[in-house]
PyMOL commands that place a pseudoatom at each C-alpha (Angstrom):
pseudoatom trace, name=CA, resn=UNK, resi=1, chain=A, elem=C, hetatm=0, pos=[16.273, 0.848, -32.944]
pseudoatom trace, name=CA, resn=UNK, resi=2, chain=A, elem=C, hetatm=0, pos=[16.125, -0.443, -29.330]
pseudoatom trace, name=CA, resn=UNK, resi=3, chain=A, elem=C, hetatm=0, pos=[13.423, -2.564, -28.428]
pseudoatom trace, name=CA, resn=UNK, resi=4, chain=A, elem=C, hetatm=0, pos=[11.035, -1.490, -25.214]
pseudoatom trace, name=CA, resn=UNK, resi=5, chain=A, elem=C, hetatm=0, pos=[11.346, -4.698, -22.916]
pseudoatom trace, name=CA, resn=UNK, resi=6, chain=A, elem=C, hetatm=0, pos=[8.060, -3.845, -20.785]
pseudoatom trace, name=CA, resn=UNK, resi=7, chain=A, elem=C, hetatm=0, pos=[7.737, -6.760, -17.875]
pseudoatom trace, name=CA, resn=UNK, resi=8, chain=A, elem=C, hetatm=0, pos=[4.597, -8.011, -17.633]
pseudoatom trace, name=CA, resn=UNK, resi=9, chain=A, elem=C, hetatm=0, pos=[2.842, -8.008, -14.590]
pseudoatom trace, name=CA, resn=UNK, resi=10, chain=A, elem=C, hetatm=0, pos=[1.951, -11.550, -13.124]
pseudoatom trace, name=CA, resn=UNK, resi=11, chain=A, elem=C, hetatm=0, pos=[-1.535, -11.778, -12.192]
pseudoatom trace, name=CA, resn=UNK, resi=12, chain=A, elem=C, hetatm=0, pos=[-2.929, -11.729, -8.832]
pseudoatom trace, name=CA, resn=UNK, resi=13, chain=A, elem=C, hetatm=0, pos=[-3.209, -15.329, -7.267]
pseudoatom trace, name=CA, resn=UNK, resi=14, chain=A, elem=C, hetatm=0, pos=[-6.600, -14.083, -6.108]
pseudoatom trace, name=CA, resn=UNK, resi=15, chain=A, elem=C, hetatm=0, pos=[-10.267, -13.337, -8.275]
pseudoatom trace, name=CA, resn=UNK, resi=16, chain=A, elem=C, hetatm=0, pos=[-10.042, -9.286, -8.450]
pseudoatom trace, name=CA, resn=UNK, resi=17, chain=A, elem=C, hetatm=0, pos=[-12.838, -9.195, -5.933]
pseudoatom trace, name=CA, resn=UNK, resi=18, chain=A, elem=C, hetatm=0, pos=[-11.866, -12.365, -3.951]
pseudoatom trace, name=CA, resn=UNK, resi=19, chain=A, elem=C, hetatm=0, pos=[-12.491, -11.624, 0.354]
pseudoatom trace, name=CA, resn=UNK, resi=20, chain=A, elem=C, hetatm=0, pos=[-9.468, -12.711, 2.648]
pseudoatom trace, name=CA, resn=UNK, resi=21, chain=A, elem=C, hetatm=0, pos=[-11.199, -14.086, 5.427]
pseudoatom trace, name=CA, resn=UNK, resi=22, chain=A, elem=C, hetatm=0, pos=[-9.476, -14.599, 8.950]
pseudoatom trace, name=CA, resn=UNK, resi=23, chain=A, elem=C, hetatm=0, pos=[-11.415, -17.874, 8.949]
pseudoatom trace, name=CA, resn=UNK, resi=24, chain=A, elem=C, hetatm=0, pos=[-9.821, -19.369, 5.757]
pseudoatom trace, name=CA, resn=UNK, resi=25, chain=A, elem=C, hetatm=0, pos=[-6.358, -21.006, 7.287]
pseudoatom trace, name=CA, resn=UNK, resi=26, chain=A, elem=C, hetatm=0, pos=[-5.636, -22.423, 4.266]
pseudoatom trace, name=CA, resn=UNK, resi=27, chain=A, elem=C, hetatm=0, pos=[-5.347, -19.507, 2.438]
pseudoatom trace, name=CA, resn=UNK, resi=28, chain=A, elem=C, hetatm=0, pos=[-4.075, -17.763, 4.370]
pseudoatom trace, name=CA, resn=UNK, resi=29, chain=A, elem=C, hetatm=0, pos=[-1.156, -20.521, 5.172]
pseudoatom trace, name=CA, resn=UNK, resi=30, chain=A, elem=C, hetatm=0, pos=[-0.260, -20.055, 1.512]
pseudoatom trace, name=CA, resn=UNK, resi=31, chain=A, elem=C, hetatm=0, pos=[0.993, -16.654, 1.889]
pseudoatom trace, name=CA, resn=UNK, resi=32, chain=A, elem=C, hetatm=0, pos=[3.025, -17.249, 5.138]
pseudoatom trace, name=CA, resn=UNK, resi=33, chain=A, elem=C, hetatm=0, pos=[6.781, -18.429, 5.069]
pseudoatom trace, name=CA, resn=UNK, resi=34, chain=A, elem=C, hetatm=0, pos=[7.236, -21.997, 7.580]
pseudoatom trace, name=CA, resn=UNK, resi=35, chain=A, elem=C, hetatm=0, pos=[9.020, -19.516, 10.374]
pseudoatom trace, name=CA, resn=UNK, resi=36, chain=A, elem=C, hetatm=0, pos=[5.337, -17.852, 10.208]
pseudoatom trace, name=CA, resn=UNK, resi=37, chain=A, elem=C, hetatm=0, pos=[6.115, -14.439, 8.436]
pseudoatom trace, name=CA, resn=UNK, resi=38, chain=A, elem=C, hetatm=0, pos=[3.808, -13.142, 5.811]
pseudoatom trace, name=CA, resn=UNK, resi=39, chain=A, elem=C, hetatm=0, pos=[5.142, -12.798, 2.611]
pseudoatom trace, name=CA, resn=UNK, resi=40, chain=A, elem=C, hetatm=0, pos=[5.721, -9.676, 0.787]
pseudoatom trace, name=CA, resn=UNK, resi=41, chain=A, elem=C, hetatm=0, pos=[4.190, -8.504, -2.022]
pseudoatom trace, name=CA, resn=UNK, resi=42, chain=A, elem=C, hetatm=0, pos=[6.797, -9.310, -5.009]
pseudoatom trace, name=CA, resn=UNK, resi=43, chain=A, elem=C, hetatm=0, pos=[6.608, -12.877, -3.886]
pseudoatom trace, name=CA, resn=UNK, resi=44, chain=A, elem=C, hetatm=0, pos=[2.674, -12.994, -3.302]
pseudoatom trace, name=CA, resn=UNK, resi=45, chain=A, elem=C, hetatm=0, pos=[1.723, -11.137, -6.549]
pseudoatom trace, name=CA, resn=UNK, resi=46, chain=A, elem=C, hetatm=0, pos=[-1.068, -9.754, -4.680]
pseudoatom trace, name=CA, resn=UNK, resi=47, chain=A, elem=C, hetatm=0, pos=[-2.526, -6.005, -5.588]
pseudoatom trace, name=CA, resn=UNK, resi=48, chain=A, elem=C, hetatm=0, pos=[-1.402, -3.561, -2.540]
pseudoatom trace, name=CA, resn=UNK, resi=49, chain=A, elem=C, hetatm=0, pos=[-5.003, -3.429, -1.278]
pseudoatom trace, name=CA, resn=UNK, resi=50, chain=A, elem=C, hetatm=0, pos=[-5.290, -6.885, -0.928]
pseudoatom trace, name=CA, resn=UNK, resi=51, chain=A, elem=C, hetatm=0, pos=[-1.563, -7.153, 0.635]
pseudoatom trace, name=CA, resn=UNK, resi=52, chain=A, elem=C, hetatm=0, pos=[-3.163, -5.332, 3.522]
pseudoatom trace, name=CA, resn=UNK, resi=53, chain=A, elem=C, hetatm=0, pos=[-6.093, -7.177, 3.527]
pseudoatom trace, name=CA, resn=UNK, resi=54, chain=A, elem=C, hetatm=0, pos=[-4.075, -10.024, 3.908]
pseudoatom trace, name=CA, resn=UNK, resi=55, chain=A, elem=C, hetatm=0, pos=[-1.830, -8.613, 7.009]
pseudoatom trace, name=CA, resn=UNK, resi=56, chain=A, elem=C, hetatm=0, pos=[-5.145, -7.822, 9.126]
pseudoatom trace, name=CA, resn=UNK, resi=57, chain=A, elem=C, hetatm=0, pos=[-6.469, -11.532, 8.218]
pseudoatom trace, name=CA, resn=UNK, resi=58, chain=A, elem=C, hetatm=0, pos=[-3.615, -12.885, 9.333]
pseudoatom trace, name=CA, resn=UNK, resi=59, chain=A, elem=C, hetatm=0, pos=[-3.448, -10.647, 12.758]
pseudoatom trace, name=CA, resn=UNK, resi=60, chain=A, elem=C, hetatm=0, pos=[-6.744, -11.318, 13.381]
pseudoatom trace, name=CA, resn=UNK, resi=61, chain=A, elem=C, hetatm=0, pos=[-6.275, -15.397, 13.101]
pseudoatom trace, name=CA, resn=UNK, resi=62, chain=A, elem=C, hetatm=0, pos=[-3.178, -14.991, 15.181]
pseudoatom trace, name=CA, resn=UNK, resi=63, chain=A, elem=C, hetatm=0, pos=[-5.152, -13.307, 17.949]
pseudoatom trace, name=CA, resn=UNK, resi=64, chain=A, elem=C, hetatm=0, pos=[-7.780, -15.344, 17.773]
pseudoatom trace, name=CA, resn=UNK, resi=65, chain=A, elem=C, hetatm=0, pos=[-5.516, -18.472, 18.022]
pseudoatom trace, name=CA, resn=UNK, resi=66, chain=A, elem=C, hetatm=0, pos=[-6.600, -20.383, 14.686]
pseudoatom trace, name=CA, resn=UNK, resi=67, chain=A, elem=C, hetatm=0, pos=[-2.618, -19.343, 13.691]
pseudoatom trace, name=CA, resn=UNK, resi=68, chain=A, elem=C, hetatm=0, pos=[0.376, -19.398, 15.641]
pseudoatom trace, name=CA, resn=UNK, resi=69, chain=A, elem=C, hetatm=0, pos=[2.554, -16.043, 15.959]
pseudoatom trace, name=CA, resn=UNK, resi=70, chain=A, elem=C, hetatm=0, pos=[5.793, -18.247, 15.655]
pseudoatom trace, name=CA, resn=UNK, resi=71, chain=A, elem=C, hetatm=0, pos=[6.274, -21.588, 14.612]
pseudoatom trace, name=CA, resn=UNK, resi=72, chain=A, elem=C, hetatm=0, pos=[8.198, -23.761, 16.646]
pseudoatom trace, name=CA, resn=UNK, resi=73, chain=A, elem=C, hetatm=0, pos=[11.303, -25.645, 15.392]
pseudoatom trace, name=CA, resn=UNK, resi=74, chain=A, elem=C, hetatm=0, pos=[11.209, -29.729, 15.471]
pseudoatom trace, name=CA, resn=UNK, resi=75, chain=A, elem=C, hetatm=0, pos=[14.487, -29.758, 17.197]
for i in range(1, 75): cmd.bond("trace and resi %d" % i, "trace and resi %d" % (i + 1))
show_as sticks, trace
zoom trace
């Protein structure tokens, strides 16, 4: 008989009802790469509404200056 090998599904970094805020840097400097690209979603864990969430937080703090679009390199 062949075993069913189901993956199990990591959970979400975040609480289930958990607001991304523009205003929270820190968080939202978890979830971006040190070249300033936001991660995807099979290396955040995060759920796909909250993925989303996450890309307009991060536009918004980039507009708004409190991120930079591109990081500079110390070279």
């Amino acid at each position: 008989m062949a075993s069913t090998d189901r993956k199990k599904r990591k959970a979400s970094p975040l609480m289930i009802n958990q607001e991304i805020q523009y205003k929270d840097i820190e968080l939202l400097k978890t979830f971006i790469t040190e070249h300033g690209k936001i991660l995807p979603r099979r290396r955040t864990n995060l759920t796909v509404k909250q993925q989303k969430n996450l890309k307009k937080a991060v536009k918004r703090a980039r507009i708004l200056s409190l991120l930079p679009f591109v990081l500079k390199d110390k070279n």
